[in-house]
C-alpha positions as CSV (number, residue, x, y, z in Angstrom):
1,X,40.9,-52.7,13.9
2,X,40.5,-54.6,10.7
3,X,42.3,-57.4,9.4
4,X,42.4,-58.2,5.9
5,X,44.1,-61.5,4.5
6,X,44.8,-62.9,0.9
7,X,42.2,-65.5,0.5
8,X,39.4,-65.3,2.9
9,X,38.9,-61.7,4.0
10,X,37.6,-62.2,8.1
11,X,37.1,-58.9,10.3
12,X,36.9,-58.7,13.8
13,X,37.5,-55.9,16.8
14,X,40.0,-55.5,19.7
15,X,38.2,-53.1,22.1
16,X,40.0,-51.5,25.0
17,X,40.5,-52.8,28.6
18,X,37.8,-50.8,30.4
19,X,39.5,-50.2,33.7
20,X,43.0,-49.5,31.8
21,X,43.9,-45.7,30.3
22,X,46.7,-47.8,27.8
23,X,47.0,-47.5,24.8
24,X,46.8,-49.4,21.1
25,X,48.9,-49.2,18.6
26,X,48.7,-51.1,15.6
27,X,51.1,-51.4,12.1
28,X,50.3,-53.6,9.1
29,X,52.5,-54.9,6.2
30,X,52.1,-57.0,3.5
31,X,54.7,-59.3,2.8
32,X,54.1,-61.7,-0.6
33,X,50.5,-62.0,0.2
34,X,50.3,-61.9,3.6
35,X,49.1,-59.1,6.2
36,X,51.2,-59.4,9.2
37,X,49.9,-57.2,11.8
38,X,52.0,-55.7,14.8
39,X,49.7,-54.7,18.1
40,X,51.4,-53.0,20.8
41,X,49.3,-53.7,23.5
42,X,50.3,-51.8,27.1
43,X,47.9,-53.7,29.1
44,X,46.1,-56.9,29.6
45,X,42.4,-57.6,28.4
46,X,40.6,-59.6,29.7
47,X,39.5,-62.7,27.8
48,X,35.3,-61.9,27.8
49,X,36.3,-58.4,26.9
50,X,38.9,-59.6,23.6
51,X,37.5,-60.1,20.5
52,X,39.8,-61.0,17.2
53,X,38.3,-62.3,13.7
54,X,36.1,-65.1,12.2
55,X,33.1,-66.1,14.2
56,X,30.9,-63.1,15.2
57,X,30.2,-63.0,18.8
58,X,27.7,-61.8,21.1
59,X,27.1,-57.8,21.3
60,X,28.2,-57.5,17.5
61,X,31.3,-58.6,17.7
62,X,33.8,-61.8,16.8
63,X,35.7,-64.3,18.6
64,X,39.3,-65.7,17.6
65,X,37.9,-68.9,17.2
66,X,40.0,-69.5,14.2
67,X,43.1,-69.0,15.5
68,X,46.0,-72.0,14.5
69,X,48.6,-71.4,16.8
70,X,50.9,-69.3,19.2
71,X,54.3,-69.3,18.9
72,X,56.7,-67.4,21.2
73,X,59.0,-65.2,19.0
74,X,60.9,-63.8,21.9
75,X,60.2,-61.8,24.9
76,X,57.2,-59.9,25.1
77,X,56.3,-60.8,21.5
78,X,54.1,-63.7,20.1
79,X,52.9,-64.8,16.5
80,X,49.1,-65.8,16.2
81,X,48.3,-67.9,13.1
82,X,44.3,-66.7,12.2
83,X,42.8,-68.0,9.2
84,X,46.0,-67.7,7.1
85,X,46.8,-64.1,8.8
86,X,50.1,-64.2,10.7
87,X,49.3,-61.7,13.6
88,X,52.4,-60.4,15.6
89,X,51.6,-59.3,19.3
90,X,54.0,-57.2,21.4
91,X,53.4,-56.6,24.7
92,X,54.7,-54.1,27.3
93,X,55.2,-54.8,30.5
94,X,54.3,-51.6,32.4
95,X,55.6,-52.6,35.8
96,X,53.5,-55.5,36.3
97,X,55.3,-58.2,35.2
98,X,57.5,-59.0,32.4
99,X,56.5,-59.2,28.9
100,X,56.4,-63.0,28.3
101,X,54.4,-63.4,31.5
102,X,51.7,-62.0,30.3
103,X,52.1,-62.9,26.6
104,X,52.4,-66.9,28.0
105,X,48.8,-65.9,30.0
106,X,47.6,-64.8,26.4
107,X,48.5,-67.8,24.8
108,X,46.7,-70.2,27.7
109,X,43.7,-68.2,27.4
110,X,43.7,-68.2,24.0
111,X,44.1,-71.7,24.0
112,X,41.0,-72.8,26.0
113,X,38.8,-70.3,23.9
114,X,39.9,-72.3,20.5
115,X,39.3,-76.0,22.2
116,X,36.0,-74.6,23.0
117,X,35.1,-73.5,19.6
118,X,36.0,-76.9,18.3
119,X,34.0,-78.4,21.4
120,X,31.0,-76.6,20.2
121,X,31.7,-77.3,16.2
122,X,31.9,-81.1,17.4
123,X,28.8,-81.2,19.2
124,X,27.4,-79.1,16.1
125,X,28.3,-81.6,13.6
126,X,26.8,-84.8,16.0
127,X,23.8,-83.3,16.8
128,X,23.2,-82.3,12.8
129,X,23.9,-85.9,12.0
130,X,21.6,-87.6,14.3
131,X,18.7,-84.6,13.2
132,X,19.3,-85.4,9.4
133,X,19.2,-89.1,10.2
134,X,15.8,-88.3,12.3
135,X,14.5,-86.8,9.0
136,X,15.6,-89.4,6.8
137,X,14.1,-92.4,8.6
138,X,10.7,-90.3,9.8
139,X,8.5,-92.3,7.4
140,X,10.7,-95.6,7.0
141,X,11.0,-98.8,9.2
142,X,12.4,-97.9,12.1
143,X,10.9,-98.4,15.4
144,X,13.2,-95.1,16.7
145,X,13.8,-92.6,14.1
146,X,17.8,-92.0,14.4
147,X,18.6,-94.4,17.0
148,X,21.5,-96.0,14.8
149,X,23.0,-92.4,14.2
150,X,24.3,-93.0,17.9
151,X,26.3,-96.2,16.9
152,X,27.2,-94.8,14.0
153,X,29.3,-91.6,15.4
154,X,30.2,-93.7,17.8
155,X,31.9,-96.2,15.8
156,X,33.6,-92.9,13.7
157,X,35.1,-91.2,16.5
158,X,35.9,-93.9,18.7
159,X,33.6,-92.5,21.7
160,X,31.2,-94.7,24.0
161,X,27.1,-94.4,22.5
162,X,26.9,-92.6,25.9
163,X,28.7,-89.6,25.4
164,X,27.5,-89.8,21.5
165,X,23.7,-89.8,23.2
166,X,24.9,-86.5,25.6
167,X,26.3,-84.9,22.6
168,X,22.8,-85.4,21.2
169,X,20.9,-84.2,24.0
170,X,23.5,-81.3,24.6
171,X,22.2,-80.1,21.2
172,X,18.6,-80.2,21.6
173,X,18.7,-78.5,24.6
174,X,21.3,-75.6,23.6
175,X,18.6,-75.0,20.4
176,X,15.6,-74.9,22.3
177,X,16.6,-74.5,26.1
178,X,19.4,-72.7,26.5
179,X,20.2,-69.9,23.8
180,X,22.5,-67.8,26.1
181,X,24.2,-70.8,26.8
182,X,24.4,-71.4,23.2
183,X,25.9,-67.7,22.4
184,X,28.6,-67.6,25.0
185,X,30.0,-71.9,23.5
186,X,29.4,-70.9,20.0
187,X,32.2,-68.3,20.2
188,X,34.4,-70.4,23.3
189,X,33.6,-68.2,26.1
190,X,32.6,-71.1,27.6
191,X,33.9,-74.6,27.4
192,X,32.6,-77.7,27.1
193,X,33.2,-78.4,31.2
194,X,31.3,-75.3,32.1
195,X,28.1,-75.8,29.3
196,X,28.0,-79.5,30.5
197,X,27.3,-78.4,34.1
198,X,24.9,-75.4,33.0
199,X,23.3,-78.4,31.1
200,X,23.3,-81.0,33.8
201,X,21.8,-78.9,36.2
202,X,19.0,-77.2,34.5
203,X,17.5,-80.8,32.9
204,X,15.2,-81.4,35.7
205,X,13.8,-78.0,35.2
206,X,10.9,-76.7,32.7
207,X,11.5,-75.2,30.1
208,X,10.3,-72.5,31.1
209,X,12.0,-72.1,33.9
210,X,15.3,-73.0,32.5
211,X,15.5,-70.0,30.6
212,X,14.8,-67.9,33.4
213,X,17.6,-69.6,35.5
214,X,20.0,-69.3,32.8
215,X,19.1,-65.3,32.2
216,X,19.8,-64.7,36.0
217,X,23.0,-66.9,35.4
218,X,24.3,-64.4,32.6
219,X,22.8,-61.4,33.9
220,X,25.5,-61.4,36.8
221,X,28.3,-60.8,34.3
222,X,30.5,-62.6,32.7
223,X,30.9,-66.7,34.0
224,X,33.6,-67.7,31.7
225,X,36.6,-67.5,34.2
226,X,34.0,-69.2,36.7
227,X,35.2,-73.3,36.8
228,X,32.6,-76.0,37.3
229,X,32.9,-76.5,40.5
230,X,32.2,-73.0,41.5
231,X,29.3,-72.5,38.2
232,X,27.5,-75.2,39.9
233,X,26.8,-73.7,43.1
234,X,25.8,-70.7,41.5
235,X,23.4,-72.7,39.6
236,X,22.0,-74.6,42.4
237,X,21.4,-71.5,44.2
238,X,19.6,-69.7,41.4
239,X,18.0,-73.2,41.0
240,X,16.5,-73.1,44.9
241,X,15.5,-69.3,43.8
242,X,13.6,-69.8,41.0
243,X,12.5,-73.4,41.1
244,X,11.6,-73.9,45.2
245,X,9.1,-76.7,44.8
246,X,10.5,-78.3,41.9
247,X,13.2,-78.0,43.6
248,X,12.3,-79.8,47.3
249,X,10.6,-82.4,45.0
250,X,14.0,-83.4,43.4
251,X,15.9,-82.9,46.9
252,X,13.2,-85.7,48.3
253,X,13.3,-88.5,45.4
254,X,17.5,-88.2,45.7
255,X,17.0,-89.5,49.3
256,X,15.4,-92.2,48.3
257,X,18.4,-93.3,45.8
258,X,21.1,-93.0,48.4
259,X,23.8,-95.7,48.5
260,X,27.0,-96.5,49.4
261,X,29.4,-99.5,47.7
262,X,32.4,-101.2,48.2
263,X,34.6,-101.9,44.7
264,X,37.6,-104.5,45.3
265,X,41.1,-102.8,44.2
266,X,44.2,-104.2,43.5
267,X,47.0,-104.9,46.4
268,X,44.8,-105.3,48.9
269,X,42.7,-102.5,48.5
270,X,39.1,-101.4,48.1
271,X,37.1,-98.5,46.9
272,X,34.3,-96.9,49.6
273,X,32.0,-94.7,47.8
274,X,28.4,-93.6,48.0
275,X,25.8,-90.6,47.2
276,X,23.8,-89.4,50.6
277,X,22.4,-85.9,51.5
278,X,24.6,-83.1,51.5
279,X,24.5,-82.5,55.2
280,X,24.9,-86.0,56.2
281,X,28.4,-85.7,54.4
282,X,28.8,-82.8,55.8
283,X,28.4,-84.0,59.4
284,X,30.6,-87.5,58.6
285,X,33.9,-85.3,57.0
286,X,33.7,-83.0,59.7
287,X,34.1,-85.4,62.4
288,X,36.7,-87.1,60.9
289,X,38.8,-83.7,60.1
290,X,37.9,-83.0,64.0
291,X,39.0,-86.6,64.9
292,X,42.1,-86.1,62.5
293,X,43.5,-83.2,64.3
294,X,41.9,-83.5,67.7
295,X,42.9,-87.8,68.8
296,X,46.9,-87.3,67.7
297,X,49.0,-85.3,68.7
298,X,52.0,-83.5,67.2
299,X,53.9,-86.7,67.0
300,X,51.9,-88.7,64.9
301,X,53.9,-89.1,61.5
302,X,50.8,-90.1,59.3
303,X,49.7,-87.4,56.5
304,X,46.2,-85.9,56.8
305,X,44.7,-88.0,54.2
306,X,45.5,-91.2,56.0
307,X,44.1,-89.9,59.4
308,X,40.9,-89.0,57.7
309,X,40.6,-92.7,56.9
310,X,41.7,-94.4,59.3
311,X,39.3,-92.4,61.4
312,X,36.4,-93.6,59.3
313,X,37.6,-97.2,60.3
314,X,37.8,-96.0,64.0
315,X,33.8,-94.7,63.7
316,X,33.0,-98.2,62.4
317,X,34.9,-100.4,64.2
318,X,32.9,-99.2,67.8
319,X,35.7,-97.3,69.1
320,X,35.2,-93.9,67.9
321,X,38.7,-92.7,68.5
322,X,41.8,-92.5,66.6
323,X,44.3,-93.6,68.4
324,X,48.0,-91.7,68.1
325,X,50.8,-93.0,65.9
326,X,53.2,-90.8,68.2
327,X,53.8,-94.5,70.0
328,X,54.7,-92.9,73.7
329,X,52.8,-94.5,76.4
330,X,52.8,-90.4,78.2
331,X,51.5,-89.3,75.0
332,X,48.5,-86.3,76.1
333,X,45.8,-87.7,73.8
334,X,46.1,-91.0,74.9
335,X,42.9,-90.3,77.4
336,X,39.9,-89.0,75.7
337,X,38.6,-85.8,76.3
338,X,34.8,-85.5,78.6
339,X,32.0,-84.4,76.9
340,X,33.6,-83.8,73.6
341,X,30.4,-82.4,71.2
342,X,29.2,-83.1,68.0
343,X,30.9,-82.3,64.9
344,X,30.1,-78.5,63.9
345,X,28.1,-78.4,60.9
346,X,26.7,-74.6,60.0
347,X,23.4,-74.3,57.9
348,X,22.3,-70.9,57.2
349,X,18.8,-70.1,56.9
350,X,17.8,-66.5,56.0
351,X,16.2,-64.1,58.3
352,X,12.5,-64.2,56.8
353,X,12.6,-68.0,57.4
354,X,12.0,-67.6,60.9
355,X,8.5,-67.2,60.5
356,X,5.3,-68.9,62.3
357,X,5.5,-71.6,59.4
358,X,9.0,-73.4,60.1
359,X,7.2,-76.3,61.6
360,X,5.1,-76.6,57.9
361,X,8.2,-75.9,55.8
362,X,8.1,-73.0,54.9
363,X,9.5,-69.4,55.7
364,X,7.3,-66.2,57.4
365,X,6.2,-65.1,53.7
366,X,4.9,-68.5,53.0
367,X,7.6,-69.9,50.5
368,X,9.2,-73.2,50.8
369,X,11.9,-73.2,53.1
370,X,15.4,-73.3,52.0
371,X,18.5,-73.4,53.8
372,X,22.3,-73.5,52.9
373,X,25.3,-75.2,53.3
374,X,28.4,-72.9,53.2
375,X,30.7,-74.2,50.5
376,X,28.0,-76.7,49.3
377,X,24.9,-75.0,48.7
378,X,21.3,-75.1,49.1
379,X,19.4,-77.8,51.2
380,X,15.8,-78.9,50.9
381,X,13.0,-77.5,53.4
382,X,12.9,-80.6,55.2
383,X,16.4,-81.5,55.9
384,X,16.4,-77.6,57.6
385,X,13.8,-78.2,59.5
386,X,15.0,-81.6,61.3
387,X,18.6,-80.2,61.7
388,X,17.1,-77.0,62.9
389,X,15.0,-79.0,65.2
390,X,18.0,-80.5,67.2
391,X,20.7,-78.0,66.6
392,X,21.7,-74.7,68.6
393,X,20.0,-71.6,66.7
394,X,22.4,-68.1,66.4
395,X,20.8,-64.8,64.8
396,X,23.3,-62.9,63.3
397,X,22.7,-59.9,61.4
398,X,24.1,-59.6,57.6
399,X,23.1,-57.0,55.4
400,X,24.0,-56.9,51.4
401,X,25.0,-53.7,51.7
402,X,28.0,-52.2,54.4
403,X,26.9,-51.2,58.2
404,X,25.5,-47.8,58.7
405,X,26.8,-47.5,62.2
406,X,30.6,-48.0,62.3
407,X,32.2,-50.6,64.6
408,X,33.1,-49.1,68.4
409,X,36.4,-47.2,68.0
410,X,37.6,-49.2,71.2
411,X,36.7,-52.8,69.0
412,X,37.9,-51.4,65.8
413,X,41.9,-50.6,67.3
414,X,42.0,-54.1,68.6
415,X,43.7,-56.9,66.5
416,X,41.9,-59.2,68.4
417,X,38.3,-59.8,66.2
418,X,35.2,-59.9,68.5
419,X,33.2,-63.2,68.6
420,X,29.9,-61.7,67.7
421,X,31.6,-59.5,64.8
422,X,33.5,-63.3,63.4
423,X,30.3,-64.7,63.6
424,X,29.2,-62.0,61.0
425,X,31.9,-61.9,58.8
426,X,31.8,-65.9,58.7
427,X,28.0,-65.5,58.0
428,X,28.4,-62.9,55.2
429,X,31.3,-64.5,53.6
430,X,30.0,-68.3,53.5
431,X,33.4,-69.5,51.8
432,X,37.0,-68.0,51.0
433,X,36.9,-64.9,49.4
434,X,40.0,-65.6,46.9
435,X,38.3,-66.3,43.3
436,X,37.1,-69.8,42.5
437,X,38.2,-71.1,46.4
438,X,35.3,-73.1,47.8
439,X,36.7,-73.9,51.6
440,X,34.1,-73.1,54.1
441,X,34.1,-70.1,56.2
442,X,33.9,-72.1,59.3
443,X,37.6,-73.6,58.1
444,X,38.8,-70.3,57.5
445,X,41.0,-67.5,58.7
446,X,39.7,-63.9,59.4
447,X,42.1,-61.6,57.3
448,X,42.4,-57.8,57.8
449,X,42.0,-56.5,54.3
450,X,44.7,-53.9,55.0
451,X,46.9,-55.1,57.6
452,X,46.4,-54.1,61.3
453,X,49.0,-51.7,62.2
454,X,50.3,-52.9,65.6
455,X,52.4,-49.7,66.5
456,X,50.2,-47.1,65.3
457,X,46.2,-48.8,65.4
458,X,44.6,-45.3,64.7
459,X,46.7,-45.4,61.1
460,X,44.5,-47.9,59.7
461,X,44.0,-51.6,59.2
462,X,40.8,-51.2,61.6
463,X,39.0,-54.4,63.0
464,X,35.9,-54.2,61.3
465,X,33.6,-55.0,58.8
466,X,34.7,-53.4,56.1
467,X,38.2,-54.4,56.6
468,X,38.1,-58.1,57.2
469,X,37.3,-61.5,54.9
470,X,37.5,-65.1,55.2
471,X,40.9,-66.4,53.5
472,X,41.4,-70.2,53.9
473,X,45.3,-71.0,55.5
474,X,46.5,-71.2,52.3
475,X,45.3,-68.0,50.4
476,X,45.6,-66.1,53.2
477,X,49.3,-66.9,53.4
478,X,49.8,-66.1,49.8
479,X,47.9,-62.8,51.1
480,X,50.5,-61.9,53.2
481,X,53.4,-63.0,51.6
482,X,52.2,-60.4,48.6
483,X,51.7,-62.7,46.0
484,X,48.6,-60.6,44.6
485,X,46.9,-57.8,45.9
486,X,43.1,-57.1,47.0
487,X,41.1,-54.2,48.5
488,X,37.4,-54.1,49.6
489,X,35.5,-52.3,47.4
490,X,32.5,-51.9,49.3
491,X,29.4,-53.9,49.7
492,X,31.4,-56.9,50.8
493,X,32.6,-57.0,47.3
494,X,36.5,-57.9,46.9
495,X,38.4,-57.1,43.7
496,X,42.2,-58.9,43.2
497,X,44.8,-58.4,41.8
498,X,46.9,-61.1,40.3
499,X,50.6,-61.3,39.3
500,X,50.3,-60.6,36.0
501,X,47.6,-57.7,36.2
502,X,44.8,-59.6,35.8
503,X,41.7,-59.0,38.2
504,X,38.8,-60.8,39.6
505,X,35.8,-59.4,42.0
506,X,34.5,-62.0,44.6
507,X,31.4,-61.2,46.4
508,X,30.1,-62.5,50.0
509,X,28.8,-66.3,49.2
510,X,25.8,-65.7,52.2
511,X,22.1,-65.5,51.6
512,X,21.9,-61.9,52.1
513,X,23.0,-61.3,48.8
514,X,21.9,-64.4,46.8
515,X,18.5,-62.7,47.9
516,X,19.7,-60.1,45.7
517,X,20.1,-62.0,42.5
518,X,22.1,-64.9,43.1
């Protein structure tokens, strides 16, 4: 579809949902100068798969990145304002939700695409600045050519020099470094959150090998739905991948830099915070959740937050027990437990690692040994080798691809889930399988996909591999109560369904298939 407007003529494409069979339909009229344009639209696109006029976009098309505002006309109906050409939207419902559902879902997706055009146009117009001034000043008297272009944006648009100086860098790096990163921000399928993190954790790398890192980012499909917090462990993991000694090099100096620090509050209070290796936090939260849960009992009237700290005080003080707040003296936790064990912390280490070489670092092929922390991500060589050294070891079989031999038809009509088969799924899975959720699979629920029939077992809703996931308590309730749908698509692979007919795949978060590409 083309869009013509009095003024400045822009173009641009609405392609078809690819899973969808809906159809288009689209009506223009010109009313005293204006094209407004009507779209009909029976189904939801997805925002990487949209397109609408003014800046052109990756694989030859545009992006709505000049889009002015949204307004709600009335139900399923809405009024885009694009570079002075009013466009009209009209959505049908077809059974999965109402009209202004999904026309409201439009306009928030819309909205984060145009902020990140602006994003991108801001740290455009910085880094320009601070290049011109470079240019200017090559030959003159300055000791650093441009180094009072930083004070001088920063003194126009109110910011700190700091994030004027990241702005700067952020440039340099998306024109030399980081062209797909570039691409995907230039046209706001990325925002400035998500390019930040790409940014942060490729610095350390070569250049080199930052392009290859980024490649494999893209080259898994679209990231733009993927939030920070998520993007980064998918970095880190192609980062161990690609980079191994760089990246034990960099896991070693951190080490070295670990802290923790006390900041006085107001009313009384104090801030505790620190930077230490990933598996040492690990081990420290985990106790005090165990400790949390474990020392009270159902009495105790405190929240979960202010167990976790008051265990932390408990650890310190020498007792290393939280006492009850239930205040009965017959209360059941009152006497500690014998030989309670060590917090559970899970590091999994892929099967070729278990080679002749562990002791030296490094796995059976020779390559630097890397291990990972489910929910967290990758951990240096030596860290896996001294928690390996004094832990319990489990083998547990996870292929990347689904079980040629079905689970025993005896297993398979129980509800109840086999240890050795929860150790697998747990294995596979490494974190909740609902998108974007990164609770740990040891913190998780085993769901049956399709719900174990009770009455009639044989019907379906089997207890196996194909049929079950890792859903943390609260996803897993949501699950039930049919707040979105999701079915197993093979390959551990989960695609879901969400209220208003949007859907997201999640795949298995274990090494098995970050072997496969990350």
């Amino acid at each position: 579809m083309r869009v013509a407007a009095s003024g400045a003529p822009t173009a641009g494409t609405v392609p078809q949902q690819p899973y969808s069979q809906k159809s288009m339909d689209t009506d223009s009229v010109s009313e005293g100068g204006e094209t407004r344009v009507m779209i009909r639209i029976g189904c939801w696109t997805p925002r990487h798969e949209r397109r609408g006029p003014d800046v052109p976009g990756r694989n030859g098309s545009a992006s709505r990145c000049g889009a002015e505002g949204l307004d709600l006309v009335d139900p399923g109906r809405a009024s885009l304002s694009v570079g002075g050409c009013s466009v009209v939207l009209m959505f049908d419902s077809g059974g999965g939700g109402s009209g202004n559902e999904l026309v409201e879902t439009w306009g928030l997706v819309e909205s984060k695409r145009v902020l990140a055009c602006a994003e991108y146009r801001q740290i455009r117009v910085i880094g320009g600045f601070h290049a011109a001034r470079v240019a200017a000043e090559a030959n003159g008297p300055a000791v650093i050519p441009g180094e009072s272009a930083a004070n001088e944006v920063a003194l126009a648009l109110g910011m700190s020099e700091g994030r004027v100086w990241f702005a700067i860098t952020l440039c340099e790096d998306l024109d030399t470094r980081l062209p797909l990163t570039n691409t995907a921000f230039s046209v706001g399928e990325l925002d400035l959150a998500q390019v930040r993190t790409i940014h942060h954790l490729l610095q350390n790398l070569s250049d080199e090998k930052a392009r290859i890192v980024e490649a494999a980012l893209f080259a898994r499909g679209p990231i733009d739905r993927l939030p920070p917090a998520r993007l980064s462990g998918r970095l880190r993991r192609l980062v161990a991948r690609y980079d191994r000694d760089g990246f034990a090099e960099r896991s070693a100096r951190a080490k070295e830099e670990r802290y923790i620090s006390v900041k006085q509050c107001d009313d009384g209070m104090a801030f505790l915070s620190g930077e230490l290796p990933s598996l040492d936090v690990a081990t420290v939260w985990n106790r005090l959740k165990e400790m949390a849960i474990g020392d009270v009992c159902a009495g105790d009237e405190r929240t979960m937050s202010q167990r976790h700290a008051d265990a932390l005080v408990a650890l310190a003080d020498g007792s290393g027990r939280l006492t009850c707040g239930c205040g009965r003296d017959d209360c059941a936790t009152a006497v500690p437990a014998a030989g309670k064990r060590g917090p559970l912390v899970q590091i999994v280490v892929s099967d070729g690692s278990f080679g002749g070489g562990f002791t030296a670092g490094t796995g059976s092929d020779g390559s630097v040994l890397v291990g990972f922390l489910p929910g967290v991500g990758p951990l240096d060589p030596e860290t896996v080798r001294a928690a390996i050294a004094h832990s319990a070891t489990q083998r547990i079989h996870v292929s990347a691809v689904d079980p040629v031999e079905p689970a025993p038809d005896v297993a398979a009509l129980r509800y109840r889930i086999p240890h050795s088969l929860a150790d697998r799924i747990r294995a596979r899975d490494g974190v909740c399988r609902f998108p974007h959720c990164p609770v740990p699979a040891s913190s998780c629920d085993i769901d049956h996909t399709i719900p174990f029939d009770h009455e009639h077992p044989e019907k379906g809703g089997r207890t196996e591999e194909a049929n079950l996931a890792c859903l943390c308590r609260r996803h897993h309730r949501w699950k039930t109560q049919g707040r979105m749908a999701v079915q197993q698509l093979g390959d551990g692979l989960l695609r879901w369904t969400m209220p208003d007919g949007k859907v997201h795949d999640t795949e298995p978060d274990s090494p098995a298939f970050w072997a496969t590409g990350a």
